[in-house]
C-alpha positions as CSV (number, residue, x, y, z in Angstrom):
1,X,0.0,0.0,0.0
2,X,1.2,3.7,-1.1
3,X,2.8,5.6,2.2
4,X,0.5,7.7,3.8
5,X,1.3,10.8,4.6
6,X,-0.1,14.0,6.8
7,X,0.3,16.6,4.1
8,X,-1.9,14.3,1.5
9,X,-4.8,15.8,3.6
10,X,-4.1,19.1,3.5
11,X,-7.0,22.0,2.1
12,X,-6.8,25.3,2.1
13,X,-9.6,27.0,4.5
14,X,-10.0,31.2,4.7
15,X,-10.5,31.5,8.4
16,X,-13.6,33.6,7.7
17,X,-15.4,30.0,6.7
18,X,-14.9,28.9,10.0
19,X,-18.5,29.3,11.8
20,X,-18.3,31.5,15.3
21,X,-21.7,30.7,16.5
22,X,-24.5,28.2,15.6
23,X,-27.3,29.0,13.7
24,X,-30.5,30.2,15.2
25,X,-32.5,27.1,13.6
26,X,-29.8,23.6,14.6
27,X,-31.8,22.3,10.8
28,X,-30.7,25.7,8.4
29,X,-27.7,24.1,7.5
30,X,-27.1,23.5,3.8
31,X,-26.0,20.2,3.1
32,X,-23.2,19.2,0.5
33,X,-23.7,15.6,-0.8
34,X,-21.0,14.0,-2.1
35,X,-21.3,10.1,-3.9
36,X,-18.7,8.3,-3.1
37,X,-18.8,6.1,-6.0
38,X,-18.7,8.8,-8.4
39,X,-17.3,12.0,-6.4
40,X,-20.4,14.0,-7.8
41,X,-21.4,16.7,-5.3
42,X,-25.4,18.5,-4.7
43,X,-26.1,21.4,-3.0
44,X,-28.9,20.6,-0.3
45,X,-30.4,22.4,2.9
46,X,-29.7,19.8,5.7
47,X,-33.6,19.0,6.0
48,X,-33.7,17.4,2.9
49,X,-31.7,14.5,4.3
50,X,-34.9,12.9,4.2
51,X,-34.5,11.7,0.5
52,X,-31.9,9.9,1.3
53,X,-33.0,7.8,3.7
54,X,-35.6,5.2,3.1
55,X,-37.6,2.6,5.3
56,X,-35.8,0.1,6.5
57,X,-32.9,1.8,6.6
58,X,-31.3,2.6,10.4
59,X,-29.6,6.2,11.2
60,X,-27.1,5.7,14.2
61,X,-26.8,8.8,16.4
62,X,-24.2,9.5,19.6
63,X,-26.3,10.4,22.7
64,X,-23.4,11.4,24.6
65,X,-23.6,14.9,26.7
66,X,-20.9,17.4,26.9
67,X,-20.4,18.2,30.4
68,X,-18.9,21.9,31.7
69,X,-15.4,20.5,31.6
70,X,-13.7,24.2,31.7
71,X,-12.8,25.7,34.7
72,X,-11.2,28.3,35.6
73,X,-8.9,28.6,38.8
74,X,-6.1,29.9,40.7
75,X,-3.4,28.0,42.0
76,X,-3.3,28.2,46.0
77,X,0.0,29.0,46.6
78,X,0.3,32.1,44.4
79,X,-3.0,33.5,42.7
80,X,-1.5,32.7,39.1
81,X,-4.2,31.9,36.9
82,X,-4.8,28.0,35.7
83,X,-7.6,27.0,33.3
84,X,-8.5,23.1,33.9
85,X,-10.1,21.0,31.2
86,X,-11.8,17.1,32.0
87,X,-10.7,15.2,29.6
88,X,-11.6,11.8,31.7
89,X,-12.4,10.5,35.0
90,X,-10.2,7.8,36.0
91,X,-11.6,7.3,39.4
92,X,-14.0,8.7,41.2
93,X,-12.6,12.1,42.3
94,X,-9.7,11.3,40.3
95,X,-9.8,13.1,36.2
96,X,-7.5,13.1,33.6
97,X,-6.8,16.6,32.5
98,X,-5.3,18.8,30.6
99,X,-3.9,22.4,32.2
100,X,-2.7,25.5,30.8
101,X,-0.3,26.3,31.8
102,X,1.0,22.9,32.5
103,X,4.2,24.2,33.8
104,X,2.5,25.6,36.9
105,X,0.7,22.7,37.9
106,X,3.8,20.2,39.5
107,X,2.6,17.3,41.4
108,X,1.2,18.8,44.9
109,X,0.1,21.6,43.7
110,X,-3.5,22.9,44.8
111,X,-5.9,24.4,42.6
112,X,-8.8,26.3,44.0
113,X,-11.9,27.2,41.6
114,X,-14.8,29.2,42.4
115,X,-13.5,30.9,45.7
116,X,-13.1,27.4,47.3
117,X,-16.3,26.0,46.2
118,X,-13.7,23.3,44.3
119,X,-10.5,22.6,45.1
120,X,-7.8,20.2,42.8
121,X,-4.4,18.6,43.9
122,X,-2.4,17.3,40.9
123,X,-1.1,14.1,42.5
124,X,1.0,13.5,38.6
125,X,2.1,13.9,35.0
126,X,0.7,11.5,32.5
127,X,1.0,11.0,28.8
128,X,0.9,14.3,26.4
129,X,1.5,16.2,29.5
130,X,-1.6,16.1,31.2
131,X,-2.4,16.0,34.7
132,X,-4.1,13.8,36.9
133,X,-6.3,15.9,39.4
134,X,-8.2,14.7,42.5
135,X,-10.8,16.9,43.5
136,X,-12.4,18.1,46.8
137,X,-16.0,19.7,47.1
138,X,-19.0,19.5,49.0
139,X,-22.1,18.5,48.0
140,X,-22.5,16.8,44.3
141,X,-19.8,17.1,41.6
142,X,-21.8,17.5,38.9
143,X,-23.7,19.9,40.4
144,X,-20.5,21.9,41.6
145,X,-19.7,21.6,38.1
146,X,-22.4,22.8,36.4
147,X,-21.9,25.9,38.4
148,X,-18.7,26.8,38.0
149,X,-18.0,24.9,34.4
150,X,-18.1,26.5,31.0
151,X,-18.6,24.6,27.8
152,X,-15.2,23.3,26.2
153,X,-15.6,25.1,22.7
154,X,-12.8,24.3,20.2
155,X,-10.2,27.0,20.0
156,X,-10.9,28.2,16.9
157,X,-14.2,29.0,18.4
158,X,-13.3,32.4,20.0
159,X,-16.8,33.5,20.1
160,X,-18.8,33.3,23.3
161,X,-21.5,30.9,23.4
162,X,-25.0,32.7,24.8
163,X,-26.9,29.9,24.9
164,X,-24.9,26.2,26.7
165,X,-27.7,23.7,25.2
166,X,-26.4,24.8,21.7
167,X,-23.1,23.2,22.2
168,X,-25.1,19.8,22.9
169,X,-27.2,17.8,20.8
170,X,-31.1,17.2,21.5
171,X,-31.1,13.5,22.0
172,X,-28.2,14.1,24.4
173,X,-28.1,11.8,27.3
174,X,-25.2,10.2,29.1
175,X,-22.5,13.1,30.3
176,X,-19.0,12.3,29.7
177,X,-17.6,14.3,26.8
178,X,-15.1,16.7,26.6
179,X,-16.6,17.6,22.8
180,X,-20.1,17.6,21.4
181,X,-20.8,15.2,18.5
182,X,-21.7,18.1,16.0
183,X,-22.8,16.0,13.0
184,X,-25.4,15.8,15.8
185,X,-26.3,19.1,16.9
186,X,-28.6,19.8,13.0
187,X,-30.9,17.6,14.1
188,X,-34.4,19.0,15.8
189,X,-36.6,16.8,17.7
190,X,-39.1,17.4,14.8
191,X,-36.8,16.0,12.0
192,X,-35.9,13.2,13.9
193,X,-40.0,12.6,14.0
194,X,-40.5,13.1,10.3
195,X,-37.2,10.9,9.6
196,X,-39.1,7.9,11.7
197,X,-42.4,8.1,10.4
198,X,-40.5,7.6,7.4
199,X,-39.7,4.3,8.5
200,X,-36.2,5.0,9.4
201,X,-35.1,2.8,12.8
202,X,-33.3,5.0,15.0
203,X,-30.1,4.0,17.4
204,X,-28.7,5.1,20.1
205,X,-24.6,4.3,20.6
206,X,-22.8,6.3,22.9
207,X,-19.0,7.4,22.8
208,X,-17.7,10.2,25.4
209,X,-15.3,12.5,23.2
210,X,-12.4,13.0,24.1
211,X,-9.8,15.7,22.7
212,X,-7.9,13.2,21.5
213,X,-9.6,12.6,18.8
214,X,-8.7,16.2,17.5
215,X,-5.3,16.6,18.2
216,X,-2.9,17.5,15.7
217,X,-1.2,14.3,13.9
218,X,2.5,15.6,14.8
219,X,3.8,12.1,12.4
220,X,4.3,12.8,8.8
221,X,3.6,8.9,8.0
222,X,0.0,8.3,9.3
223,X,1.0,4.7,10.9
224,X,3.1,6.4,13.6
225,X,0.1,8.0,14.7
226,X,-1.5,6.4,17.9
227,X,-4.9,7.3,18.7
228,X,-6.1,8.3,22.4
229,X,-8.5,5.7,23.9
230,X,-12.3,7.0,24.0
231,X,-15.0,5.0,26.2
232,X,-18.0,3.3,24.7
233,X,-20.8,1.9,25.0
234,X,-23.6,-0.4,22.4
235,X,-26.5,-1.6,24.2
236,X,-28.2,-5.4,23.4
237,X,-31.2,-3.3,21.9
238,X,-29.0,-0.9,19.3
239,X,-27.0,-3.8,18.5
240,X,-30.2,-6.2,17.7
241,X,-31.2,-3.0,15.4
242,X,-28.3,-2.5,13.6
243,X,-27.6,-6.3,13.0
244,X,-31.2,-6.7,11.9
245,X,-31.2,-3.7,9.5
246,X,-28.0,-5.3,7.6
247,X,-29.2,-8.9,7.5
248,X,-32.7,-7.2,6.0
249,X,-30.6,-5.5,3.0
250,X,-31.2,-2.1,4.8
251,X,-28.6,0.5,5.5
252,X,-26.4,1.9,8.0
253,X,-26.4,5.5,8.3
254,X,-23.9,7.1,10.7
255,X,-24.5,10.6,12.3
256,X,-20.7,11.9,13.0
257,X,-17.3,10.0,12.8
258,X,-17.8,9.0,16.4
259,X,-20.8,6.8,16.0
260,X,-19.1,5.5,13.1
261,X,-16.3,4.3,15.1
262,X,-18.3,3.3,18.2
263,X,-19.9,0.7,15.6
264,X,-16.7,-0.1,13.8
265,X,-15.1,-0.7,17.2
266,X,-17.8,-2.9,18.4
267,X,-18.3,-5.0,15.1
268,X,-16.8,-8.4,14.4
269,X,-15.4,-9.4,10.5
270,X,-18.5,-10.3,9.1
271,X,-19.9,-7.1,10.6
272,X,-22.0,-8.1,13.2
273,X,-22.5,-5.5,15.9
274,X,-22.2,-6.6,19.6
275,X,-23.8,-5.4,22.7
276,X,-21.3,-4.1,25.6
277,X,-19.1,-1.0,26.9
278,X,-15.1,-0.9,26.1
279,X,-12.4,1.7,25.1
280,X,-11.7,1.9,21.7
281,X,-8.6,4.0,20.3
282,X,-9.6,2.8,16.2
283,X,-7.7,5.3,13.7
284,X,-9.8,4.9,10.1
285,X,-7.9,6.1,7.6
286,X,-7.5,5.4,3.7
287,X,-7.6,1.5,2.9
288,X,-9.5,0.5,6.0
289,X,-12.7,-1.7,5.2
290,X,-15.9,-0.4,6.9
291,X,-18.1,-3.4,8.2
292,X,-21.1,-1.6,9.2
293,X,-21.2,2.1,8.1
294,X,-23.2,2.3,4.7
295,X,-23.2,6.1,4.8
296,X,-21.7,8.8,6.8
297,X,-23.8,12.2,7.7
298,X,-20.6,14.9,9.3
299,X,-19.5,18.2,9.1
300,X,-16.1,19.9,7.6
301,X,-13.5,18.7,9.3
302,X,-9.9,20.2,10.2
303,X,-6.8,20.1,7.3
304,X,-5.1,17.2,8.1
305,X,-6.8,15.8,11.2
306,X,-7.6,12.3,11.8
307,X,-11.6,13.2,11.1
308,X,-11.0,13.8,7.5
309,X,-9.0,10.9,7.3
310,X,-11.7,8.2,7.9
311,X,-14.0,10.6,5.6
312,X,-11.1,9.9,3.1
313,X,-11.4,6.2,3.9
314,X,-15.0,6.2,3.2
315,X,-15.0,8.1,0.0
316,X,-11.7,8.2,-1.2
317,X,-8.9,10.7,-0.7
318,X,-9.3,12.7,-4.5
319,X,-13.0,12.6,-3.8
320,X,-13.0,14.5,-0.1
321,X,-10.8,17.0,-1.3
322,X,-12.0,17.8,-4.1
323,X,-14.9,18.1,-2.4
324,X,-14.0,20.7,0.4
325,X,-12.3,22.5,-3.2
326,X,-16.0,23.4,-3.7
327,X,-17.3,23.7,-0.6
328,X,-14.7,26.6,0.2
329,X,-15.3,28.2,-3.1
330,X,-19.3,27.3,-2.1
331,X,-18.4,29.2,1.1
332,X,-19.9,26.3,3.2
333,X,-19.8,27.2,7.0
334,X,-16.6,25.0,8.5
335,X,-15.8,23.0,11.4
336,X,-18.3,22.6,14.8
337,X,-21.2,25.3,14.2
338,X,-20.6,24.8,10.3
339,X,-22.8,22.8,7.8
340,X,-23.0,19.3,7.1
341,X,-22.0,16.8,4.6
342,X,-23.8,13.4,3.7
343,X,-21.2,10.7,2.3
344,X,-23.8,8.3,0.3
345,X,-24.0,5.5,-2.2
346,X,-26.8,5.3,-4.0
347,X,-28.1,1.5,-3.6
């Protein structure tokens, strides 16, 4: 197989294409629909997703919720300022984390948020630099978080967001991210009605996001690049739908790259889905064989970042670029509050 390389993936992107703030109605996106058979690209509006899926067919949707994982704190023994963001709990009180800046934050030092409402002690420095934290609170975490936490937007997101529930999908249930699923978030409760009275099953995986999975690949040669481990979890009845869908002649339509590699992750060769929780740390890129994903439904993704690789894998590497080529000269909105993109073939 031909090397791959980082710079294969490149695009160019004005930064005025990158979307500050989401639109006032989550289903005004427009939708570019690319074939991957073909590489022939439609303009659409997101809502008419509809005519591309038919009964029988099952659309696979992350209900993970993004929690309020920045927070913003002082370190005790000085006042310098320290910004905190949960990337994963390990243990109880005990989160992975990432700090900025790191170099302040040795093991033992205390971290006090909100006036003393929460209070962290980095007991050690793990991989990529980040910390482990235990924290001290009364009362509830979650509730001391949801206080004192603000959304985790992307940095190229430098707008503030007015409105928290906009930076979370409508289905969302189980909180545990560190990123919202944003294929997700152009869905309204009354599209997902019309796309089931269609006939359309719909499943629930769920996969907390981590911010590994949009760190920069710093290897030239794609195989050196290791993947961070995100948590997931297939129940008995979203495998049973999935698994019946396929063995029906139905299709498999994936809302976002991390449903697509929850079900990936939890399939076997023949591509049969199975029930149960794990970590998964798959890297879909260009050559790999999808066993369950028919179609894919995602936004524009970052130049060079592992989420327009498995696009690339789906579609094919000419065909993605080329593309984003027209989407940027489209001046499709980019990136988490941008519009979407529906990978298809037409079967």
């Amino acid at each position: 197989m031909k090397e791959l390389l980082k710079k294969d993936f490149y695009f160019d992107l004005p930064p005025e294409l990158i979307a500050q703030d989401p639109l006032e109605d989550r289903s005004g996106s427009r939708l570019l629909v690319l074939e991957k058979e073909t590489g022939a690209v439609e303009h659409k509006a997101f809502t008419d997703i509809t005519d591309y899926l038919r009964a029988g067919d099952c659309l696979v949707l992350n209900n993970t919720k993004v929690i309020p994982a920045r927070l913003m704190g002082v370190k005790e023994e000085t006042g310098a300022a320290i910004e905190v963001l949960l990337l994963k709990r390990r243990e109880n009180d005990v989160w992975e984390t990432l700090v900025r800046p790191g170099k302040k934050a040795k093991p033992g030092a205390v971290i006090r948020f909100g006036g003393g409402l929460l209070t962290g002690t980095v007991l050690d420095v793990v991989e990529e630099g980040n910390r482990l934290i235990r924290f001290s609170y009364e009362g509830i975490f979650e509730e001391v978080l949801d206080r004192l936490g603000e959304m985790p937007l992307p940095p190229y997101i430098t707008h503030k967001l007015a409105d928290r529930s906009r930076y979370q999908t409508v289905y969302a249930k189980y909180e545990g991210s560190a990123a919202a699923p944003t294929a997700g978030l152009h869905f309204t409760e009354a599209l997902l009605k019309q796309i089931a009275d269609k006939g359309v099953r719909i499943a629930y995986v769920t996969l907390h996001v981590g911010l590994g999975t949009f760190r920069p690949v710093k290897e030239e040669n794609l195989l050196n690049h290791h993947m961070h481990t995100e948590w997931y979890q297939i129940t008995q009845e979203t495998a049973d739908l999935i698994n019946e869908t396929k063995a029906a002649g139905g299709r498999i339509f994936c809302v976002g790259t991390t449903s697509c590699r929850a079900v990936e992750s939890a399939a076997d060769e023949t591509g049969k889905v199975a029930a149960g929780a794990d970590e998964t740390e798959i890297f879909i890129y260009p050559g790999y064989r999808f066993k369950v994903l028919d179609n894919l439904i995602t936004n524009f993704h970052l130049p060079e970042s592992t989420l327009i690789m498995l696009v690339s894998a789906l579609a094919g590497r000419e065909n993605v670029l080329n593309a984003y080529r027209i989407a940027v000269e489209e001046r499709y909105r980019f990136f988490s509050f941008g519009d979407a993109m529906l990978v298809w073939q037409r079967f």
